[in-house]
N, C-alpha and C positions, 0 to 999 in steps of 0.2 A: 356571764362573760361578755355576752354586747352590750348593758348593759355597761360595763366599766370599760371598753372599747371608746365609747362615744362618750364618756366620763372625760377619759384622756382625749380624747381627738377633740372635743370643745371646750377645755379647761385655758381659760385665756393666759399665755405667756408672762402678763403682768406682775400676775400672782405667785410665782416662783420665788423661793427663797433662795437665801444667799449661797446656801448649801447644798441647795439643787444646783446652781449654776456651776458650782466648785461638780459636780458630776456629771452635767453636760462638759465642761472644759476638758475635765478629762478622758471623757469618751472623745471627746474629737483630736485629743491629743495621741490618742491610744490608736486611732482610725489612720490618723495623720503615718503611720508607720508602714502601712502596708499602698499608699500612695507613692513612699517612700521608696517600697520596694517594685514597684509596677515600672515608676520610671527607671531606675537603676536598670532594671531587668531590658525594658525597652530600648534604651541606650547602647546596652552591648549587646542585645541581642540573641542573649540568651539570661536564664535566672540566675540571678545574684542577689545577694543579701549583703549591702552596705553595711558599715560600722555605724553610719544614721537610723537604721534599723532598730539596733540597741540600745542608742541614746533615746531615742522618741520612745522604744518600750518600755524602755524604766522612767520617762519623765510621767508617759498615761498613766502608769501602774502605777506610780506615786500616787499622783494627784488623786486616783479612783482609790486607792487604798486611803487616801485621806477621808472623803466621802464615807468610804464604809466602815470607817472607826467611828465616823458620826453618825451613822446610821447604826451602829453597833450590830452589823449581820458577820458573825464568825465566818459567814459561807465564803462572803465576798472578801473579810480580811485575810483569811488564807489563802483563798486562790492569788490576791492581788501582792501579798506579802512573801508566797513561793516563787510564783513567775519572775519576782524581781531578783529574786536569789540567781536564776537562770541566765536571766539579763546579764546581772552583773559577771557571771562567770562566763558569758561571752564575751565582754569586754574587755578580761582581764587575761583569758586567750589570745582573741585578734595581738594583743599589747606586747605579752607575751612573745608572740610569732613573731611582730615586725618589729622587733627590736631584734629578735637573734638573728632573724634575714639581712636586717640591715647591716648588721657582722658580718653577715656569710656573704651577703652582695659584695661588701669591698673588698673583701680578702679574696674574692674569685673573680669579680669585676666582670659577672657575665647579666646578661641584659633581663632585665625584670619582666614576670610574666603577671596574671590574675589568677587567682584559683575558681571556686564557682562563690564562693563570698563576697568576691570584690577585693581581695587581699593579695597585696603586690605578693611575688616569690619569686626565687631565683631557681632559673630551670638547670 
């Protein structure tokens, strides 16, 4: 094991393939979500989960699930190919909600709140 520790820890950057990069990109693209959520949460001062949230999780998940169809690991195609099912089905919630709120806001004309998502609603 330390061995291949110090394997990776002095394997120079140069020597990456193209396909490794495609897996580091999407690891930082995947990372990049939960930045996402630090500030969001920060801002208002208690946690939320932005609709940015879900876009950056299925943009990393893509790109990592591209990776691991070239890598051909089943492990990491279905975690990376299920997760995204989830993404999307939060996306298609939030869409869901604030199109019928946005109904229900003018027809009642009363002033929009947040919930803990980050998603406007009418109280």
């Amino acid at each position: 094991m330390y061995d291949y520790l110090v394997k990776v820890a002095t394997t120079p950057f140069i020597n990456l393939e193209w396909w490794d990069v495609v897996g580091f990109v999407g690891q930082v693209v995947f990372f990049g979500r939960f930045v996402i959520q630090w500030l969001a949460s920060e801002k208002k001062k208690r946690t939320v989960i932005p609709v940015a949230f879900w876009y950056i999780s299925l943009v990393g998940a893509f790109i990592t699930l591209l990776y691991s169809i070239h890598l051909g690991k089943l492990v990491f195609i279905l975690a990376f190919s299920l997760s995204s099912i989830i993404y999307i089905r939060n996306l298609v919630i939030y869409y869901r909600r604030r199109t019928s709120r946005k109904g229900l806001q003018f027809a009642v004309d009363s002033p929009v709140a947040e919930d803990d998502m980050g998603n406007e609603s009418a109280d």
